[in-house]
C-alpha positions as a Markdown table, in Angstrom:
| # | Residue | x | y | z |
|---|---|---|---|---|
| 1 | Unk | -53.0 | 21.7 | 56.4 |
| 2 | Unk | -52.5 | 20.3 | 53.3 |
| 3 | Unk | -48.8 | 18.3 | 53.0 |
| 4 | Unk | -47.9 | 19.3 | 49.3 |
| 5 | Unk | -47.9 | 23.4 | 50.4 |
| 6 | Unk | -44.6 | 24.6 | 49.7 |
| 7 | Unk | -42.5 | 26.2 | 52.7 |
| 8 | Unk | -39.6 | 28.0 | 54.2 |
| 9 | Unk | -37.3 | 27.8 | 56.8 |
| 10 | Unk | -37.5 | 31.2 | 57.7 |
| 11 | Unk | -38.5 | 32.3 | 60.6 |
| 12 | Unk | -38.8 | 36.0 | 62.1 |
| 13 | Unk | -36.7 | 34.8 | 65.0 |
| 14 | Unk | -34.2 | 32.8 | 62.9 |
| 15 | Unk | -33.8 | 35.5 | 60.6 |
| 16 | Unk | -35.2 | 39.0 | 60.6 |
| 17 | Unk | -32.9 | 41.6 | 61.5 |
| 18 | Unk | -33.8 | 43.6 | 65.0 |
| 19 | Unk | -34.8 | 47.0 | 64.1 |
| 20 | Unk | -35.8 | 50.0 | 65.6 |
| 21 | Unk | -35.2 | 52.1 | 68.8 |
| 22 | Unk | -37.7 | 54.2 | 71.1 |
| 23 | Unk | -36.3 | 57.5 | 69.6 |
| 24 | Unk | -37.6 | 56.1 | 66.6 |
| 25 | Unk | -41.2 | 56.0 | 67.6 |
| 26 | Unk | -42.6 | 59.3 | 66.5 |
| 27 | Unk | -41.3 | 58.7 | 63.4 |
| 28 | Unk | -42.7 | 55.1 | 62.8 |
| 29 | Unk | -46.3 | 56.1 | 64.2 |
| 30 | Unk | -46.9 | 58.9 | 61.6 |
| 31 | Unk | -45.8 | 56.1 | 58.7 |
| 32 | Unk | -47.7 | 53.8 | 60.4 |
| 33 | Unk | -51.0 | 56.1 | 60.2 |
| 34 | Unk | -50.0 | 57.5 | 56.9 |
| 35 | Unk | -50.0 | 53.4 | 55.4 |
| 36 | Unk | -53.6 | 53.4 | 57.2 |
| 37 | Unk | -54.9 | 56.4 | 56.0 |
| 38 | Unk | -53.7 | 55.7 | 52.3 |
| 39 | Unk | -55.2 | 52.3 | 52.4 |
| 40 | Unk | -58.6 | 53.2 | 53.8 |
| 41 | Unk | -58.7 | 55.5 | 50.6 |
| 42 | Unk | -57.9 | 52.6 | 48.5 |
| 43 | Unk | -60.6 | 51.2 | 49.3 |
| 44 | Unk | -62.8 | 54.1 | 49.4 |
| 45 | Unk | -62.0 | 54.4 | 45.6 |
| 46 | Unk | -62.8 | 50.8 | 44.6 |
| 47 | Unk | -66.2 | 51.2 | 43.4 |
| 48 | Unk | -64.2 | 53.3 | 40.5 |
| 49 | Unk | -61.4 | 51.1 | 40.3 |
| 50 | Unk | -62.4 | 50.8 | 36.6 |
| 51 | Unk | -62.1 | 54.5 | 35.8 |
| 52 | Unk | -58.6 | 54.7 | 37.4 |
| 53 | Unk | -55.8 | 55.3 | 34.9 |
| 54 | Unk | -53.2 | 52.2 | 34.9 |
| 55 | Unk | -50.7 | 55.0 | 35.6 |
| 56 | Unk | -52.1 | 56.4 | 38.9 |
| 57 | Unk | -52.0 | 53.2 | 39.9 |
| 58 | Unk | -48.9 | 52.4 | 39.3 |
| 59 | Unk | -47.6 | 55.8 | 41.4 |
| 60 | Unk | -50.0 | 54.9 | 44.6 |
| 61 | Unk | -48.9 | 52.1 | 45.1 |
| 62 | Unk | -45.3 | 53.9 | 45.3 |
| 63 | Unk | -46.9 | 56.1 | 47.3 |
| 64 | Unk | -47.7 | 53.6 | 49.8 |
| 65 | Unk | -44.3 | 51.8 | 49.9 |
| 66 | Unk | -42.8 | 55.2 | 50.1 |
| 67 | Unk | -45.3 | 56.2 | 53.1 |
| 68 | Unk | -43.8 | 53.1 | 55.1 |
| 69 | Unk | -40.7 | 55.1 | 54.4 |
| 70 | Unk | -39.1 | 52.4 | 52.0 |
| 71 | Unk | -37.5 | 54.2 | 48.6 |
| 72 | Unk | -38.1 | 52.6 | 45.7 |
| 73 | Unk | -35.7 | 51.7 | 42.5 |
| 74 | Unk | -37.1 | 50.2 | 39.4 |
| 75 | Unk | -35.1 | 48.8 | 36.6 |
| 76 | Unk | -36.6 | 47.6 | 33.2 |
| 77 | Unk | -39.7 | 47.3 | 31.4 |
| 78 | Unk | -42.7 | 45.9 | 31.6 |
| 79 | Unk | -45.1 | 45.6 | 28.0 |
| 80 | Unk | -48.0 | 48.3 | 29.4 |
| 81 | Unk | -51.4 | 45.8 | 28.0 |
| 82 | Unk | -51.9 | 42.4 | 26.8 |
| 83 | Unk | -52.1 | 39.4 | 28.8 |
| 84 | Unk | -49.3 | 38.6 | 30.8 |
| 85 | Unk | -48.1 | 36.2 | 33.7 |
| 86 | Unk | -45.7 | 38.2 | 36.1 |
| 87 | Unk | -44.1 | 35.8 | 38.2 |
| 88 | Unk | -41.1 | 37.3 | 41.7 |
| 89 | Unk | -39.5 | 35.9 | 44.3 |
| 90 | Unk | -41.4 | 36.3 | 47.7 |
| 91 | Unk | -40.1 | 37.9 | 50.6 |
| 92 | Unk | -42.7 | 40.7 | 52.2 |
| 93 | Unk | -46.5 | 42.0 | 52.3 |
| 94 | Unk | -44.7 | 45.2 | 50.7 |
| 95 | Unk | -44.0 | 42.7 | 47.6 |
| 96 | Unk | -47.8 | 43.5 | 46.3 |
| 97 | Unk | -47.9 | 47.2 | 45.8 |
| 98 | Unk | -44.3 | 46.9 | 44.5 |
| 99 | Unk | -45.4 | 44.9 | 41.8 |
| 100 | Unk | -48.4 | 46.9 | 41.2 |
| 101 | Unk | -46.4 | 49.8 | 40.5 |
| 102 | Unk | -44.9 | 47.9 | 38.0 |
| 103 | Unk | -48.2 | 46.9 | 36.1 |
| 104 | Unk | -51.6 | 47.1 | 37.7 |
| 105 | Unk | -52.5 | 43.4 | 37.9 |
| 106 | Unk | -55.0 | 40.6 | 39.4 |
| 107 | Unk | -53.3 | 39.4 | 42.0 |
| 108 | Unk | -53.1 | 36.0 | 42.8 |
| 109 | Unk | -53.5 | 35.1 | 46.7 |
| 110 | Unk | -54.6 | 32.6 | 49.5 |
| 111 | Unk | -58.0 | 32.9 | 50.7 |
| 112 | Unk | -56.7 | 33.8 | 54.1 |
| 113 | Unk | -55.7 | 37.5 | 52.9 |
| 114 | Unk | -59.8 | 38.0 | 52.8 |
| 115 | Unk | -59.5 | 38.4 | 56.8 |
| 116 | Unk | -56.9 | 40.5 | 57.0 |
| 117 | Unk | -57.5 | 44.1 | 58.8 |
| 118 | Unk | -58.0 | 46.4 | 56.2 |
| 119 | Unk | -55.9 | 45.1 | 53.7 |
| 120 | Unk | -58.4 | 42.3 | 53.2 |
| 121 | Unk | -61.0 | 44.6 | 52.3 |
| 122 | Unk | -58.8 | 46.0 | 49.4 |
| 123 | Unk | -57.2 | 42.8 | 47.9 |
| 124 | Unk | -60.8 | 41.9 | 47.9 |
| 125 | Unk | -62.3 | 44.0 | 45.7 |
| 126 | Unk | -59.0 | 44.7 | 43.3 |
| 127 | Unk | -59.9 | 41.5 | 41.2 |
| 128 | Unk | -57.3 | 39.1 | 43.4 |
| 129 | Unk | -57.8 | 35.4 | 42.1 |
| 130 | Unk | -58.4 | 33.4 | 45.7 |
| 131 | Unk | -57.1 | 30.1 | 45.8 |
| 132 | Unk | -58.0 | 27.4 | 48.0 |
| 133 | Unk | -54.5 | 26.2 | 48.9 |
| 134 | Unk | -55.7 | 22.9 | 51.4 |
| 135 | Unk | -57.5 | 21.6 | 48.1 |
| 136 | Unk | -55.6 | 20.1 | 45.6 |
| 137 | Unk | -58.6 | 19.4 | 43.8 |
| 138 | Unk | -59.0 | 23.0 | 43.2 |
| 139 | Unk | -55.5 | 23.3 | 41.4 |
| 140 | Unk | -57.0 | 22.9 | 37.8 |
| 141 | Unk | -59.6 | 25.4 | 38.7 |
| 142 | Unk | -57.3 | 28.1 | 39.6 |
| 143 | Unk | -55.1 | 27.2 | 36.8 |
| 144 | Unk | -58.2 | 27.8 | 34.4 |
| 145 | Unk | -59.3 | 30.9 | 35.9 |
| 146 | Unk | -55.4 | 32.5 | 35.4 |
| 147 | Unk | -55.9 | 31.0 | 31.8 |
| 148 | Unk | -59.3 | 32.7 | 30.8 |
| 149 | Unk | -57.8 | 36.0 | 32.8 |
| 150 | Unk | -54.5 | 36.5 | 30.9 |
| 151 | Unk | -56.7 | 35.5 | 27.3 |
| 152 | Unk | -58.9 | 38.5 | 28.2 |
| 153 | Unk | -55.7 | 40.5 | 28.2 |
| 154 | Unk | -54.8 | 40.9 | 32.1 |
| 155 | Unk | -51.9 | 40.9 | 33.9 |
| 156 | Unk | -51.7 | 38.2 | 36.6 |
| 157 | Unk | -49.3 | 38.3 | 39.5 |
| 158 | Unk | -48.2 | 35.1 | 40.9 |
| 159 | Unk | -45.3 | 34.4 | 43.6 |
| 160 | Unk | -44.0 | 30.5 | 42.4 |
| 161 | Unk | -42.6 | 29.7 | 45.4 |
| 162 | Unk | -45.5 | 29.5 | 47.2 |
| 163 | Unk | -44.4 | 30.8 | 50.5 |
| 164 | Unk | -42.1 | 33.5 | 51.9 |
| 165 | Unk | -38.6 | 33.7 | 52.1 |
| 166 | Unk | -36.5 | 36.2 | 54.7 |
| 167 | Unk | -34.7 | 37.4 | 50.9 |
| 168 | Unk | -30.8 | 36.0 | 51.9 |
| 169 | Unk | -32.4 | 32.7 | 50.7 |
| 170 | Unk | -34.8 | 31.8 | 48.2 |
| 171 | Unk | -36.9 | 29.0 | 47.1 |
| 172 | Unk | -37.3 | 27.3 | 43.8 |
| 173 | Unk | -40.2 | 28.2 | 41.5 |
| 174 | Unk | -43.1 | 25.7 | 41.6 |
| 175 | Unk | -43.8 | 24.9 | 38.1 |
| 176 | Unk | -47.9 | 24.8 | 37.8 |
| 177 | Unk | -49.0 | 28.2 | 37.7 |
| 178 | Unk | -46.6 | 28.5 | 34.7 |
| 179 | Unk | -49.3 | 25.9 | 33.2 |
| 180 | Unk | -51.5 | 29.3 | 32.5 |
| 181 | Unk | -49.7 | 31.4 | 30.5 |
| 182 | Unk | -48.7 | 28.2 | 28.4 |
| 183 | Unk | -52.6 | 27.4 | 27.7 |
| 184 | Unk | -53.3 | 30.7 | 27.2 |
| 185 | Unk | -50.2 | 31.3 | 24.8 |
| 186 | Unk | -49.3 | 34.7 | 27.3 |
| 187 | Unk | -45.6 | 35.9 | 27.8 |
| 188 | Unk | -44.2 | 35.4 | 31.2 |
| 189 | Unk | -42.3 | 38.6 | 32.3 |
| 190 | Unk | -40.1 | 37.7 | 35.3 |
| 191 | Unk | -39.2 | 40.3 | 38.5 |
| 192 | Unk | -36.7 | 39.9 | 40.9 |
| 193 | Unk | -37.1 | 41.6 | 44.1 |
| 194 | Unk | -34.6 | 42.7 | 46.9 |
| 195 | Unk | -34.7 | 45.1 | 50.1 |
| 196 | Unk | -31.6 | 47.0 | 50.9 |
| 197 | Unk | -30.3 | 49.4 | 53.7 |
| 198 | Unk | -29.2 | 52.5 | 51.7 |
| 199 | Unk | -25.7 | 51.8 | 52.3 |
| 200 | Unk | -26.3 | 48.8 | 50.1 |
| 201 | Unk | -26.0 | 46.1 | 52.5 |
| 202 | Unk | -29.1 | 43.3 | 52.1 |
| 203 | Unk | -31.6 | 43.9 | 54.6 |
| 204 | Unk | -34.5 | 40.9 | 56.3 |
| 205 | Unk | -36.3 | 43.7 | 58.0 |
| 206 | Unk | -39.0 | 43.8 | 55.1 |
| 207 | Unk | -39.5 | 39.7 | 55.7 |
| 208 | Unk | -42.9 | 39.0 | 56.2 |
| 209 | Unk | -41.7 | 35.1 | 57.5 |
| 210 | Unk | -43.3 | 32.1 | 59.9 |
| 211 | Unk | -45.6 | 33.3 | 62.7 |
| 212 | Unk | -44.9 | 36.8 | 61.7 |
| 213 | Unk | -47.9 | 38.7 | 61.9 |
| 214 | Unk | -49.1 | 41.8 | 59.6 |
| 215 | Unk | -49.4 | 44.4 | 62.5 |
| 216 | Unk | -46.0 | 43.5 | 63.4 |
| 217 | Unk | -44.3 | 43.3 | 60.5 |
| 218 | Unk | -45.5 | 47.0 | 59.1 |
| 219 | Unk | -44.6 | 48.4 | 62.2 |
| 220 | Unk | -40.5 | 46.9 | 61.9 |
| 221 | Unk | -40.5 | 48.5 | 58.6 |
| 222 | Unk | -42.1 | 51.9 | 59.5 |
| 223 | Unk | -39.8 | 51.9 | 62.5 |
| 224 | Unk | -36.5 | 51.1 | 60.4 |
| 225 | Unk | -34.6 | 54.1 | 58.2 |
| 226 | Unk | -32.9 | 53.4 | 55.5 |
| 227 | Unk | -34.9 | 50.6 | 53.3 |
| 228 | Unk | -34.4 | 50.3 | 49.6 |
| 229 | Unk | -36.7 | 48.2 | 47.9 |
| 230 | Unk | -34.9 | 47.2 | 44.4 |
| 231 | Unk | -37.4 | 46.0 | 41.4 |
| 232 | Unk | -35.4 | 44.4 | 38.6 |
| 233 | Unk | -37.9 | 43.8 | 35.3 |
| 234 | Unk | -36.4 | 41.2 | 34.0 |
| 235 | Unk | -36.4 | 40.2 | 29.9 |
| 236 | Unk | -39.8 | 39.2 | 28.8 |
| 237 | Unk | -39.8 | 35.1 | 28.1 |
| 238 | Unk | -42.2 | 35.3 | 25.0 |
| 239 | Unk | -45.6 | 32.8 | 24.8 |
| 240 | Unk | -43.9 | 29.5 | 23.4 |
| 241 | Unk | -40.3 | 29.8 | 23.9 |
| 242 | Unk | -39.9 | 26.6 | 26.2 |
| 243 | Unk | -42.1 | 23.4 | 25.1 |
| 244 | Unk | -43.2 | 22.7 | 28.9 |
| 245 | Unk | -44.4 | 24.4 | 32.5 |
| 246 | Unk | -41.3 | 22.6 | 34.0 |
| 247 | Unk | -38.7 | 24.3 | 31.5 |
| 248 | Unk | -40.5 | 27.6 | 31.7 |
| 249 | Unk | -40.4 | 27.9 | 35.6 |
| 250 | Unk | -36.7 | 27.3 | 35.7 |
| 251 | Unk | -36.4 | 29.8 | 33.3 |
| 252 | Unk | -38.0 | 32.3 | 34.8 |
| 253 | Unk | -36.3 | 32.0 | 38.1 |
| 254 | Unk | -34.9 | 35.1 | 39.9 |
| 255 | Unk | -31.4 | 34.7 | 40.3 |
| 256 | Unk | -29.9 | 36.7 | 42.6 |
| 257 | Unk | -26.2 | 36.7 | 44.4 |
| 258 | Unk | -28.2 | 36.4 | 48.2 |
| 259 | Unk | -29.2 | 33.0 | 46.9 |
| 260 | Unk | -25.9 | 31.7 | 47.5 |
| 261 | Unk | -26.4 | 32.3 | 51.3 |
| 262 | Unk | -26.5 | 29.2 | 53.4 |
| 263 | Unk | -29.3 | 29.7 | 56.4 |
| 264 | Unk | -26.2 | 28.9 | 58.5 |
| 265 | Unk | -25.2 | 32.7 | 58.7 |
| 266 | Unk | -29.2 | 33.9 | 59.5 |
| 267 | Unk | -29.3 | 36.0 | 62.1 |
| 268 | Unk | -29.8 | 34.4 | 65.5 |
| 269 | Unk | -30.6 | 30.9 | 64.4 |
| 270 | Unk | -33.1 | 28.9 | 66.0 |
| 271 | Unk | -34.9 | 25.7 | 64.9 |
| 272 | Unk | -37.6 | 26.5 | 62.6 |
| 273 | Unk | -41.2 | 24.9 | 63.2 |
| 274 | Unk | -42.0 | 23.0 | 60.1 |
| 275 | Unk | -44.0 | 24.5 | 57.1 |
| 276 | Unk | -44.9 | 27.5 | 59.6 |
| 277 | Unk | -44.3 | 29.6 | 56.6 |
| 278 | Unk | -46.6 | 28.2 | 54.1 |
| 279 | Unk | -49.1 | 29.7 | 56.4 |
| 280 | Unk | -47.5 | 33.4 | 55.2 |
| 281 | Unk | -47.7 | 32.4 | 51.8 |
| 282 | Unk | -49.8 | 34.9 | 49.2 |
| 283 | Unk | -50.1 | 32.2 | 46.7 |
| 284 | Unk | -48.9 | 28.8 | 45.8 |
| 285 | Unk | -49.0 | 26.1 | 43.9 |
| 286 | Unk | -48.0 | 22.7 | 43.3 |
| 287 | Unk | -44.4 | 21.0 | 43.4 |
Protein backbone atom coordinates (compact mmCIF):
# COMPACT_ATOMS: atom_id res chain seq x y z
CA UNK A 1 0.00 0.00 0.00
CA UNK A 2 1.00 3.05 -0.96
CA UNK A 3 2.29 5.47 2.31
CA UNK A 4 0.81 8.92 0.97
CA UNK A 5 -3.04 7.32 1.06
CA UNK A 6 -4.93 9.33 3.40
CA UNK A 7 -6.69 7.57 6.55
CA UNK A 8 -8.90 7.36 9.49
CA UNK A 9 -8.87 6.35 12.88
CA UNK A 10 -12.09 4.99 12.69
CA UNK A 11 -12.83 1.77 13.25
CA UNK A 12 -16.22 -0.20 13.24
CA UNK A 13 -15.24 -1.51 16.63
CA UNK A 14 -13.91 1.84 18.01
CA UNK A 15 -16.83 3.54 16.77
CA UNK A 16 -19.95 2.35 15.17
CA UNK A 17 -22.87 2.24 17.27
CA UNK A 18 -24.42 -1.41 18.07
CA UNK A 19 -27.62 -1.76 16.33
CA UNK A 20 -30.29 -4.02 15.88
CA UNK A 21 -32.15 -6.79 17.72
CA UNK A 22 -33.60 -10.31 16.49
CA UNK A 23 -37.22 -8.90 16.57
CA UNK A 24 -35.88 -6.68 14.10
CA UNK A 25 -34.94 -9.36 11.54
CA UNK A 26 -38.01 -9.60 9.41
CA UNK A 27 -37.88 -6.19 9.02
CA UNK A 28 -34.22 -5.81 7.91
CA UNK A 29 -34.42 -8.90 5.41
CA UNK A 30 -37.26 -7.43 3.28
CA UNK A 31 -34.86 -3.93 3.08
CA UNK A 32 -32.16 -5.96 2.62
CA UNK A 33 -33.83 -7.77 -0.56
CA UNK A 34 -35.57 -4.71 -1.59
CA UNK A 35 -31.68 -2.78 -1.80
CA UNK A 36 -30.89 -6.02 -3.98
CA UNK A 37 -33.74 -6.11 -6.09
CA UNK A 38 -33.47 -2.30 -6.86
CA UNK A 39 -29.93 -2.61 -7.65
CA UNK A 40 -30.05 -5.62 -9.96
CA UNK A 41 -32.49 -3.24 -11.97
CA UNK A 42 -29.99 -0.61 -11.97
CA UNK A 43 -28.02 -2.39 -13.71
CA UNK A 44 -30.48 -4.03 -15.90
CA UNK A 45 -31.18 -0.45 -17.19
CA UNK A 46 -27.58 0.65 -17.89
CA UNK A 47 -27.47 -0.11 -21.51
CA UNK A 48 -30.13 3.03 -21.50
CA UNK A 49 -28.53 5.01 -18.96
CA UNK A 50 -28.24 7.70 -21.64
CA UNK A 51 -32.05 7.91 -22.29
CA UNK A 52 -32.78 8.25 -18.52
CA UNK A 53 -34.08 11.68 -17.47
CA UNK A 54 -31.51 13.38 -14.87
CA UNK A 55 -34.66 13.58 -12.77
CA UNK A 56 -35.47 9.91 -12.38
CA UNK A 57 -32.31 9.56 -11.45
CA UNK A 58 -32.19 11.73 -8.98
CA UNK A 59 -35.53 10.06 -7.26
CA UNK A 60 -34.03 6.28 -7.53
CA UNK A 61 -31.44 6.79 -6.02
CA UNK A 62 -33.79 8.11 -3.09
CA UNK A 63 -35.49 5.21 -3.67
CA UNK A 64 -32.71 3.15 -2.77
CA UNK A 65 -31.65 5.02 0.33
CA UNK A 66 -35.21 5.01 1.38
CA UNK A 67 -35.47 1.09 0.62
CA UNK A 68 -32.64 0.59 3.33
CA UNK A 69 -35.17 2.36 5.32
CA UNK A 70 -33.02 5.63 5.80
CA UNK A 71 -35.30 9.04 5.22
CA UNK A 72 -33.86 11.53 3.46
CA UNK A 73 -33.65 15.58 3.93
CA UNK A 74 -32.17 17.78 1.37
CA UNK A 75 -31.37 21.44 1.83
CA UNK A 76 -30.19 23.74 -1.02
CA UNK A 77 -29.50 23.81 -4.51
CA UNK A 78 -27.52 22.37 -6.83
CA UNK A 79 -27.04 24.36 -10.67
CA UNK A 80 -29.02 21.30 -12.78
CA UNK A 81 -26.07 21.24 -16.07
CA UNK A 82 -22.75 22.56 -16.71
CA UNK A 83 -19.66 21.23 -15.45
CA UNK A 84 -19.23 20.99 -11.99
CA UNK A 85 -16.87 19.56 -9.16
CA UNK A 86 -19.13 18.32 -6.18
CA UNK A 87 -16.88 17.72 -3.44
CA UNK A 88 -18.64 15.92 0.71
CA UNK A 89 -17.35 14.71 3.54
CA UNK A 90 -17.19 10.80 3.62
CA UNK A 91 -18.70 8.66 6.09
CA UNK A 92 -20.85 5.63 4.31
CA UNK A 93 -21.47 3.37 0.94
CA UNK A 94 -25.02 5.23 1.29
CA UNK A 95 -22.93 8.58 0.56
CA UNK A 96 -23.16 7.73 -3.40
CA UNK A 97 -26.80 7.50 -4.24
CA UNK A 98 -27.21 10.45 -1.72
CA UNK A 99 -25.32 12.52 -3.82
CA UNK A 100 -26.68 11.24 -6.96
CA UNK A 101 -30.00 12.37 -5.97
CA UNK A 102 -28.56 15.52 -5.71
CA UNK A 103 -27.16 15.63 -9.38
CA UNK A 104 -26.59 12.60 -11.49
CA UNK A 105 -22.75 12.62 -11.67
CA UNK A 106 -19.51 10.58 -12.67
CA UNK A 107 -18.36 9.36 -9.72
CA UNK A 108 -15.01 9.30 -8.74
CA UNK A 109 -13.82 5.83 -7.03
CA UNK A 110 -10.88 3.36 -6.24
CA UNK A 111 -10.47 0.64 -8.54
CA UNK A 112 -11.31 -1.84 -5.82
CA UNK A 113 -15.30 -0.91 -6.01
CA UNK A 114 -14.99 -2.88 -9.61
CA UNK A 115 -15.10 -6.23 -7.36
CA UNK A 116 -17.70 -5.43 -5.34
CA UNK A 117 -20.97 -7.82 -5.35
CA UNK A 118 -23.30 -6.19 -7.37
CA UNK A 119 -22.62 -2.88 -6.66
CA UNK A 120 -19.41 -3.19 -8.78
CA UNK A 121 -21.27 -4.11 -11.72
CA UNK A 122 -23.27 -0.75 -11.43
CA UNK A 123 -20.56 1.83 -10.47
CA UNK A 124 -19.05 0.23 -13.48
CA UNK A 125 -20.95 1.04 -16.13
CA UNK A 126 -22.39 4.59 -14.66
CA UNK A 127 -19.31 6.47 -16.07
CA UNK A 128 -17.28 6.20 -12.39
CA UNK A 129 -13.59 7.67 -13.02
CA UNK A 130 -11.28 4.63 -11.47
CA UNK A 131 -8.30 5.69 -9.90
CA UNK A 132 -5.27 3.83 -9.23
CA UNK A 133 -4.74 4.92 -5.60
CA UNK A 134 -1.05 2.68 -5.01
CA UNK A 135 0.24 4.90 -8.08
CA UNK A 136 1.16 8.20 -7.53
CA UNK A 137 2.36 8.35 -10.86
CA UNK A 138 -1.16 8.07 -12.01
CA UNK A 139 -2.25 11.39 -9.95
CA UNK A 140 -1.85 13.76 -13.01
CA UNK A 141 -3.77 11.31 -15.08
CA UNK A 142 -6.72 11.22 -12.96
CA UNK A 143 -6.50 14.82 -12.43
CA UNK A 144 -6.70 15.28 -16.38
CA UNK A 145 -9.43 13.02 -16.94
CA UNK A 146 -11.72 15.06 -14.11
CA UNK A 147 -10.43 18.14 -16.16
CA UNK A 148 -11.52 17.07 -19.74
CA UNK A 149 -14.92 15.59 -17.84
CA UNK A 150 -16.13 18.77 -16.09
CA UNK A 151 -15.06 20.87 -19.65
CA UNK A 152 -17.51 18.56 -21.44
CA UNK A 153 -20.06 19.81 -18.96
CA UNK A 154 -20.37 16.82 -16.28
CA UNK A 155 -20.69 16.70 -12.89
CA UNK A 156 -17.91 14.94 -11.05
CA UNK A 157 -18.27 13.64 -7.52
CA UNK A 158 -15.22 13.51 -5.46
CA UNK A 159 -14.92 12.66 -1.48
CA UNK A 160 -11.39 15.00 -0.57
CA UNK A 161 -10.63 13.22 2.29
CA UNK A 162 -9.76 10.25 0.72
CA UNK A 163 -11.03 7.76 3.18
CA UNK A 164 -13.97 7.27 5.50
CA UNK A 165 -14.74 8.77 8.59
CA UNK A 166 -17.40 7.23 11.35
CA UNK A 167 -19.22 11.15 10.84
CA UNK A 168 -18.52 12.39 14.87
CA UNK A 169 -15.02 13.15 13.29
CA UNK A 170 -13.92 14.26 10.09
CA UNK A 171 -10.91 14.68 8.10
CA UNK A 172 -9.44 17.54 6.27
CA UNK A 173 -9.85 17.96 2.47
CA UNK A 174 -6.94 16.86 0.33
CA UNK A 175 -6.29 19.57 -1.90
CA UNK A 176 -5.43 17.85 -5.54
CA UNK A 177 -8.59 16.92 -6.98
CA UNK A 178 -9.53 20.66 -6.44
CA UNK A 179 -6.55 21.00 -9.20
CA UNK A 180 -9.53 19.93 -11.83
CA UNK A 181 -12.09 22.24 -11.56
CA UNK A 182 -9.33 25.01 -11.37
CA UNK A 183 -7.86 23.83 -15.04
CA UNK A 184 -11.00 23.38 -16.21
CA UNK A 185 -12.37 26.89 -14.90
CA UNK A 186 -15.68 24.65 -13.33
CA UNK A 187 -17.43 25.86 -10.02
CA UNK A 188 -16.98 23.67 -7.01
CA UNK A 189 -20.38 23.15 -5.20
CA UNK A 190 -19.71 21.81 -1.68
CA UNK A 191 -22.17 19.13 0.32
CA UNK A 192 -22.06 18.34 3.73
CA UNK A 193 -23.38 15.13 4.80
CA UNK A 194 -24.76 13.75 8.28
CA UNK A 195 -26.88 10.64 9.52
CA UNK A 196 -29.19 11.11 12.29
CA UNK A 197 -31.56 9.02 14.50
CA UNK A 198 -35.02 10.76 14.07
CA UNK A 199 -34.94 12.11 17.44
CA UNK A 200 -32.00 14.15 16.17
CA UNK A 201 -29.30 12.71 18.01
CA UNK A 202 -25.97 11.93 15.53
CA UNK A 203 -25.89 8.48 14.54
CA UNK A 204 -22.26 6.10 13.32
CA UNK A 205 -24.60 3.27 12.32
CA UNK A 206 -24.44 4.43 8.58
CA UNK A 207 -20.28 4.30 8.97
CA UNK A 208 -18.89 2.38 6.40
CA UNK A 209 -15.20 2.42 8.56
CA UNK A 210 -11.78 0.03 8.80
CA UNK A 211 -12.25 -3.70 8.09
CA UNK A 212 -15.96 -3.06 7.75
CA UNK A 213 -17.20 -4.96 5.06
CA UNK A 214 -20.21 -4.09 2.45
CA UNK A 215 -22.51 -7.13 3.35
CA UNK A 216 -22.20 -6.07 6.87
CA UNK A 217 -22.52 -2.75 6.83
CA UNK A 218 -25.98 -2.68 4.61
CA UNK A 219 -27.31 -5.14 6.89
CA UNK A 220 -26.59 -2.59 10.34
CA UNK A 221 -28.47 -0.04 8.47
CA UNK A 222 -31.38 -2.18 7.21
CA UNK A 223 -31.60 -3.62 10.68
CA UNK A 224 -31.59 -0.11 12.47
CA UNK A 225 -35.05 2.26 12.63
CA UNK A 226 -34.91 5.49 12.76
CA UNK A 227 -31.97 6.89 10.33
CA UNK A 228 -32.05 10.34 8.85
CA UNK A 229 -29.70 11.05 6.26
CA UNK A 230 -29.25 15.09 6.15
CA UNK A 231 -27.86 16.60 2.62
CA UNK A 232 -26.90 20.18 3.12
CA UNK A 233 -26.08 21.92 -0.56
CA UNK A 234 -23.96 24.24 0.34
CA UNK A 235 -23.22 27.82 -1.63
CA UNK A 236 -21.67 27.29 -4.97
CA UNK A 237 -17.77 28.57 -4.81
CA UNK A 238 -17.71 29.97 -8.50
CA UNK A 239 -14.71 28.94 -11.16
CA UNK A 240 -11.82 31.48 -10.07
CA UNK A 241 -12.75 32.77 -6.74
CA UNK A 242 -9.56 31.48 -4.82
CA UNK A 243 -6.04 31.85 -6.93
CA UNK A 244 -4.90 28.16 -5.77
CA UNK A 245 -6.05 24.26 -5.21
CA UNK A 246 -4.77 24.79 -1.56
CA UNK A 247 -7.10 27.86 -0.85
CA UNK A 248 -9.99 26.32 -2.73
CA UNK A 249 -10.01 22.94 -0.62
CA UNK A 250 -10.12 24.76 2.64
CA UNK A 251 -12.77 26.58 1.42
CA UNK A 252 -14.86 24.12 0.48
CA UNK A 253 -14.61 22.19 3.62
CA UNK A 254 -17.75 20.89 5.39
CA UNK A 255 -17.98 22.23 8.59
CA UNK A 256 -20.10 20.69 10.75
CA UNK A 257 -20.64 20.95 14.83
CA UNK A 258 -19.72 16.83 15.10
CA UNK A 259 -16.26 17.97 14.03
CA UNK A 260 -15.58 19.27 17.32
CA UNK A 261 -15.73 15.71 18.76
CA UNK A 262 -12.52 14.37 20.10
CA UNK A 263 -12.25 10.30 19.24
CA UNK A 264 -11.90 10.14 23.06
CA UNK A 265 -15.82 9.89 23.45
CA UNK A 266 -16.16 7.07 20.34
CA UNK A 267 -18.07 4.44 21.29
CA UNK A 268 -16.10 1.51 22.89
CA UNK A 269 -12.60 2.66 22.04
CA UNK A 270 -10.08 0.39 20.99
CA UNK A 271 -6.65 0.87 19.23
CA UNK A 272 -7.15 1.42 15.65
CA UNK A 273 -4.88 -0.62 13.16
CA UNK A 274 -3.05 1.97 11.14
CA UNK A 275 -4.36 3.34 7.65
CA UNK A 276 -6.98 0.29 7.79
CA UNK A 277 -9.40 2.84 6.57
CA UNK A 278 -7.74 4.03 3.44
CA UNK A 279 -8.54 0.62 2.30
CA UNK A 280 -12.62 1.84 2.61
CA UNK A 281 -11.85 4.76 0.89
CA UNK A 282 -14.10 5.57 -2.51
CA UNK A 283 -11.63 8.03 -3.79
CA UNK A 284 -8.57 9.91 -2.80
CA UNK A 285 -6.03 11.94 -3.45
CA UNK A 286 -2.89 13.45 -2.52
CA UNK A 287 -1.94 15.39 0.81
Amino acid sequence: MSVWLPSAPCTPGACVERAGSLTAVPRAALRFAAVVVLMLTAIAVLPLAALIPAGWVRGFCRLLVRAAGVRVRITGNAPESGGVLLVANHISWLDIPLLASVRPARMLAKQEIRAWPVAGALVAGAGVLFIDRDRLRALPDTVARITGALREGAAVVAFPEGSTWCGRAQGRFHRAVFQAALDAGAPVQPVRLRYRQAAGGASTVPAYVGQDTLLASLWRVVSTRGLVAEVDIRPLIPAGGHPDRRALARAAQPVTHEQAWTHAVLVNPEPAPQRSVSKRSLSSSTP
